[in-house]
C-alpha positions in Angstrom: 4.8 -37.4 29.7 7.5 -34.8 28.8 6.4 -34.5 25.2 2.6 -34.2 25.9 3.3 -31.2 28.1 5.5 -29.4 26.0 3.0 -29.9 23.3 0.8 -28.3 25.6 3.1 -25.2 26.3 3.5 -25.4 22.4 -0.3 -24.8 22.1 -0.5 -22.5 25.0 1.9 -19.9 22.9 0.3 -20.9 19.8 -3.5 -20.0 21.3 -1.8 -16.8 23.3 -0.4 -15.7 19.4 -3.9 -16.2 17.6 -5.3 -14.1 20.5 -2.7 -11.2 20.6 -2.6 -11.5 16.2 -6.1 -11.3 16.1 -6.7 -7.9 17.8 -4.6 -6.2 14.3 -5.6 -7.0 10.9 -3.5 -4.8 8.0 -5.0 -3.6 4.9 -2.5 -3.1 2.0 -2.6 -0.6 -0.7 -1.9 -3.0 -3.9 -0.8 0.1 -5.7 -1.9 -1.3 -9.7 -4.6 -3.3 -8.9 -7.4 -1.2 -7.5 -7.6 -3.9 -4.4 -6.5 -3.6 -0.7 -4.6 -7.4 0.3 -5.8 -8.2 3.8 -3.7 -9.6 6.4 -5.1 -11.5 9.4 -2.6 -13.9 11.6 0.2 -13.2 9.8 -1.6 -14.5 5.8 -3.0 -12.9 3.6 -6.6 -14.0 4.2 -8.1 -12.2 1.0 -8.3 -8.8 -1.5 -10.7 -6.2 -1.3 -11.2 -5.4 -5.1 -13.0 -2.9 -7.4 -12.0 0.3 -4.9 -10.9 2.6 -7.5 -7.7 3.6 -8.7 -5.3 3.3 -5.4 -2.1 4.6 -6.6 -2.4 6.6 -4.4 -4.7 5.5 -2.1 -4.9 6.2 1.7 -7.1 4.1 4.1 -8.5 5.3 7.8 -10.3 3.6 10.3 -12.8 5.5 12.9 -14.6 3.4 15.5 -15.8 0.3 13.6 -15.7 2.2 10.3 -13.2 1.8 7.4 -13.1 4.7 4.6 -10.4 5.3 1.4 -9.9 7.3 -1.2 -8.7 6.8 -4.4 -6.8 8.9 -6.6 -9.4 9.0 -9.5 -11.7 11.0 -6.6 -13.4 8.2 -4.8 -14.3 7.6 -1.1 -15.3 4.7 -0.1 -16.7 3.6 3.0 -16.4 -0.5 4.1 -16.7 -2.4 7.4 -13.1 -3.5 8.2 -14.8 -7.1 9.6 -16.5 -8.0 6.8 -14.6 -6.1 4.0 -18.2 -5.4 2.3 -17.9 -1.9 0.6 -21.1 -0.3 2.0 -20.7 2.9 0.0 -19.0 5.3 -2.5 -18.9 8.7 -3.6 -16.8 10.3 -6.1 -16.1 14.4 -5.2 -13.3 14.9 -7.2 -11.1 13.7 -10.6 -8.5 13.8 -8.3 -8.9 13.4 -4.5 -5.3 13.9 -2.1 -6.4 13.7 1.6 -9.5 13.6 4.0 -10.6 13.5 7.5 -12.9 11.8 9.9 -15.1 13.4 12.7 -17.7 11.7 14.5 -20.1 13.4 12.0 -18.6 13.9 9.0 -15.7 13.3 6.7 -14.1 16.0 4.4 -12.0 15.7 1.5 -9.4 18.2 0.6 -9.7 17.9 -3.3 -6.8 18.9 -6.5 -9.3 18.5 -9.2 -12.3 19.7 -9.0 -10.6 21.9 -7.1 -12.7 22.0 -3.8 -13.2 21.1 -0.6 -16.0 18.5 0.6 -17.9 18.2 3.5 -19.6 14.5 3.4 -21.7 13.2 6.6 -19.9 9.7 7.8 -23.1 7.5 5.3 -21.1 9.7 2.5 -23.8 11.9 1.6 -22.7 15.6 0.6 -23.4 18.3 3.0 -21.5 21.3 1.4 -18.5 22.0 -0.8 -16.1 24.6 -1.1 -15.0 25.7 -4.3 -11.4 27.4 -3.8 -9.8 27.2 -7.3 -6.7 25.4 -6.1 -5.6 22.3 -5.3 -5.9 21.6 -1.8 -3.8 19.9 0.5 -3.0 19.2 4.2 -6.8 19.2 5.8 -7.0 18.9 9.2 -9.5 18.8 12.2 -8.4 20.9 15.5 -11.8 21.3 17.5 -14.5 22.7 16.0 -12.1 24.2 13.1 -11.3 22.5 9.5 -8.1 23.7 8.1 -6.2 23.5 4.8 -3.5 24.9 2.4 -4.5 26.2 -1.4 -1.4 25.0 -3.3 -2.4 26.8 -6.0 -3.3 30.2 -4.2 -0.7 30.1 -1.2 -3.4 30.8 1.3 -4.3 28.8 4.3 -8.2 28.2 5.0 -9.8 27.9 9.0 -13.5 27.0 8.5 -15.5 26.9 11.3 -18.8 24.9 12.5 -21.4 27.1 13.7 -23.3 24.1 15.1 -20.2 23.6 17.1 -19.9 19.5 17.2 -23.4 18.6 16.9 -24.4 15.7 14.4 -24.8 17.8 10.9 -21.9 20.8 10.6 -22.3 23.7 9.2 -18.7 25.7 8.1 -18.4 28.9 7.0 -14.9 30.1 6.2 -13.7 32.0 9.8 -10.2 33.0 8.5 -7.9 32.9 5.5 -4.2 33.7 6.2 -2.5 35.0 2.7 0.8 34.7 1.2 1.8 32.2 3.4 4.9 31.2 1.5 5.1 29.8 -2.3 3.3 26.5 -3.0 1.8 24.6 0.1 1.4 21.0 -0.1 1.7 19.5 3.3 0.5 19.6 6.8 0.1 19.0 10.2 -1.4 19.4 13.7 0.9 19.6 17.1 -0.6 20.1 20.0 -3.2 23.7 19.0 -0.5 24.2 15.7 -1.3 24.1 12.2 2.3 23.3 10.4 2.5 23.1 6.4 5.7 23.3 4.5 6.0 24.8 1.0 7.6 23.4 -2.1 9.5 27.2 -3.3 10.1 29.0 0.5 13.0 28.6 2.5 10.6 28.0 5.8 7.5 26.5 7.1 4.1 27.8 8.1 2.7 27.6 12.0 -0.9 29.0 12.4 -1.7 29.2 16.3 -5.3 28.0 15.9 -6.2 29.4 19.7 -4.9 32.5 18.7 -5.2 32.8 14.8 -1.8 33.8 14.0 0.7 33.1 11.6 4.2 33.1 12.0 7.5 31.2 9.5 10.1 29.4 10.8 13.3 28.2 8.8 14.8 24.6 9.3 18.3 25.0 9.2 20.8 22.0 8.6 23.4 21.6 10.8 26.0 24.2 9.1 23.3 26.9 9.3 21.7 26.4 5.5 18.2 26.3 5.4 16.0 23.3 3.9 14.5 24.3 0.8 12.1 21.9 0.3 10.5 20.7 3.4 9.4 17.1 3.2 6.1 15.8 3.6 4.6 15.9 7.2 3.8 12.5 6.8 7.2 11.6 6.9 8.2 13.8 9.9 7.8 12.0 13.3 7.4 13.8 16.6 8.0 11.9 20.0 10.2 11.0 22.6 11.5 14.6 23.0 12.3 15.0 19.4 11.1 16.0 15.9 12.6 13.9 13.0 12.7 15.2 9.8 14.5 13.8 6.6 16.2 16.3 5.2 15.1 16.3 1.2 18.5 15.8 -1.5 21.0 15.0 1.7 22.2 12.0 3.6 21.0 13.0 6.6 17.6 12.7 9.3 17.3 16.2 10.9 16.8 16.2 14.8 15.5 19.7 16.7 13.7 19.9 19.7 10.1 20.3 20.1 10.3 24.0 19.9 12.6 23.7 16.3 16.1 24.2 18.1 18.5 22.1 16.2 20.2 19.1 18.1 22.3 17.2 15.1 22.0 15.8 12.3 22.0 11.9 11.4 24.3 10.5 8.5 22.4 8.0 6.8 23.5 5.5 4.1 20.9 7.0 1.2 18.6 9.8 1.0 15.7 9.7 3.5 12.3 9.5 2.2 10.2 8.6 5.6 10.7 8.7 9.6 8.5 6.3 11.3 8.6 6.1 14.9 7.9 3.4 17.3 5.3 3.2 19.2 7.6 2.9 22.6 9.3 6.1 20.8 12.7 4.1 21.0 13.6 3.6 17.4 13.0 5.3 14.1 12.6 3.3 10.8 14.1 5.7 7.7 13.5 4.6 4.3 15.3 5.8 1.6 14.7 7.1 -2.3 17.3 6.3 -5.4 20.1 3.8 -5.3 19.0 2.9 -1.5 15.5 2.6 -2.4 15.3 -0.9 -1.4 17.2 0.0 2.3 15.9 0.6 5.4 17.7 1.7 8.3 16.9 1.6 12.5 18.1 4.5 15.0 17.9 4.3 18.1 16.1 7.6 19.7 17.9 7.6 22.9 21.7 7.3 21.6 21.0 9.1 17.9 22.5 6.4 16.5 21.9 3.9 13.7 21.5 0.4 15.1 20.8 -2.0 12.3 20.2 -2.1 8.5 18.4 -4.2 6.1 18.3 -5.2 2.5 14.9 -6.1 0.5 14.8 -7.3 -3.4 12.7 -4.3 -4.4 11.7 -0.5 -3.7 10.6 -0.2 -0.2 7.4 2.5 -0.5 6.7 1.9 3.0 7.0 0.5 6.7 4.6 0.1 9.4 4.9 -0.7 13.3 2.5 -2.5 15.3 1.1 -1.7 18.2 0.2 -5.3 19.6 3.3 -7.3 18.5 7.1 -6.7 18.4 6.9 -6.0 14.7 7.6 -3.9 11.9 5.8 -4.5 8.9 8.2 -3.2 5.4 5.9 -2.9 1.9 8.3 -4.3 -0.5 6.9 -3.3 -3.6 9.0 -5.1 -6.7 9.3 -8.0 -4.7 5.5 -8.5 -4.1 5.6 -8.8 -0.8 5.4 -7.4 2.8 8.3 -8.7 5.1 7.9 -8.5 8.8 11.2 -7.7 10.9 11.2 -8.6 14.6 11.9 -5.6 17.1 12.9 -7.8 20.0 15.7 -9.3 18.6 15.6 -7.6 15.2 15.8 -10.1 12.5 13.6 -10.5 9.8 11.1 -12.7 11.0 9.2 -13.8 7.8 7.7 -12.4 4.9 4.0 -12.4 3.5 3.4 -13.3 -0.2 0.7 -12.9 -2.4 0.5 -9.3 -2.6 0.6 -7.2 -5.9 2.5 -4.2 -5.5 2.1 -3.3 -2.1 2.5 0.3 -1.2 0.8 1.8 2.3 0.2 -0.5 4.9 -2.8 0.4 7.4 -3.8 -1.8 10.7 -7.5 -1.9 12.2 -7.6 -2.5 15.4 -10.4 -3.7 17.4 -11.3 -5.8 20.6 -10.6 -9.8 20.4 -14.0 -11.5 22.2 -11.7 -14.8 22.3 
């Protein structure tokens, strides 16, 4: 009698796991193989293939709607359920970012050297031609903003049909000589942030009020960073902003107004910050000699909590919302392994995976 019910609690957890598993499935960049590897229930279920060159490929999800692009110019637009590619169109040689509105999509472009506006079926509605690369598009209300690497100026189009189903952008405002070689952005709170590759500060455009203002990072002795990391590798939350600092052993922490609090000492050279979503612990990766490191801080105490080891680069890490896990893309070692955040050990990890490299969860609602 004893055994049948705690077979029954068995199954009870095992039913309560499938249900809770079920409400995430990851899509991973396999960085050589122009495929995403699909994770459902902790297995890789199967491998979306033929999407283009996706070494550096990027993958959102708005509503029920998957899109990518590729690095050869592609985007792609599937239905995260059924992984069926329901349509492609190439804007670019070379495609770096993109956005998703509930009408359109847009595509910030380096060759071709524009700027597309696409409706969400893909089809073109209008391009801007700049003559740079372009980098760091973002949405903030009816606005679309991005950098020109190649021209250091930052672009605010604006939709004169204000929100309704097709837009219509004209370019409202262009901010010059914003500082030498943009190439990344981001948006906090009404704030337009990009940080330069050659200037000793970063770029804020006030998008209520239209202007621009620079602000140095200083390290903790009073130098200032001269190469601001990508945004994507900042994180902001919890009372703090997180920045690896780029060539030093060290995550940068300021306030949310850029008031320095101290600086971390980590065991390589921080590559990305990724915070949990609880905002209670930071994941840093590392580039070089550490590459295959990853290290845990704890946001409350500043201090670094636990450490672990992978056979292969780590290219990136990925916390999930539903379950006390943090997903790691091991890329030499072919596979993703999954550290437990409760007790942090490393749970498992997930084989069958070529060269994993960004790791990107739908979510959706579980009918179970």
């Amino acid at each position: 009698m004893k055994n049948r019910m705690l077979f029954g609690a068995v199954l009870a957890l095992l039913s309560l796991y499938v249900n809770v598993a079920a409400k995430e499935k990851i899509f991973v960049v396999e960085r050589e193989s122009e495929s995403l590897a699909v994770i459902e229930r902790g297995l890789p279920r199967s491998h979306m293939e033929h999407v283009h060159n996706m070494n550096h490929g990027v993958v959102k999800f708005y509503g029920k709607d998957g899109y990518l692009i590729s690095r050869d110019g592609y985007v792609v637009k599937f239905d995260p359920m059924t992984e069926k590619v329901l349509k492609e169109y190439k804007t670019s040689d070379s495609a770096i970012g993109f956005v998703i509105n509930d009408y359109y999509v847009a595509v910030a472009n380096y060759d071709n050297k524009s700027v597309d506006i696409l409706d969400r079926d893909l089809k073109p509605i209008k391009s801007f031609v700049t003559g740079s690369k372009n980098v760091g598009i973002k949405i903030y209300k009816d606005y679309l903003i991005f950098s020109q690497m190649d021209n250091d100026k930052i672009t605010v189009l604006r939709d004169k049909n204000k929100g309704k189903k097709v837009p219509d952008f004209e370019i409202y405002k262009e901010f010059e000589d914003v500082g030498v070689m943009p190439f990344d952005a981001m948006i906090k709170d009404n704030h337009f942030i990009t940080g330069f590759f050659r200037s000793e500060h970063f770029g804020v455009v006030d998008l209520d009020t239209m202007k621009y203002s620079k602000i140095k990072i200083m390290l903790g002795d009073r130098k200032p960073v001269l190469k601001v990391p990508h945004f994507g590798f900042w994180s902001i939350g919890g009372g703090y902003v997180f920045i690896p600092a780029v060539g030093d052993n060290k995550v940068l922490v300021y306030d949310p107004d850029f008031n320095f609090v101290k600086n971390i000492e980590t065991e390589g050279l921080p590559v990305f910050t990724s915070l949990s979503p609880d905002k209670k612990y930071l994941a840093v990766t590392f580039s070089g000699k550490k590459f295959p490191v990853i290290q845990i801080i704890d946001t409350k105490t500043l201090k670094i909590i636990d450490r672990y080891e992978f056979k292969g680069k780590v290219l990136h890490v990925r916390w999930s919302k539903e379950e006390p896990y943090l997903y790691v893309s091991v890329n030499d070692a072919n596979t993703i392994a999954v550290i437990n955040t409760d007790e942090w050990f490393l749970n498992r990890e997930i084989f069958q995976i070529k060269k994993p490299s960004g790791i990107f969860i739908y979510e959706y609602e579980d009918d179970k």
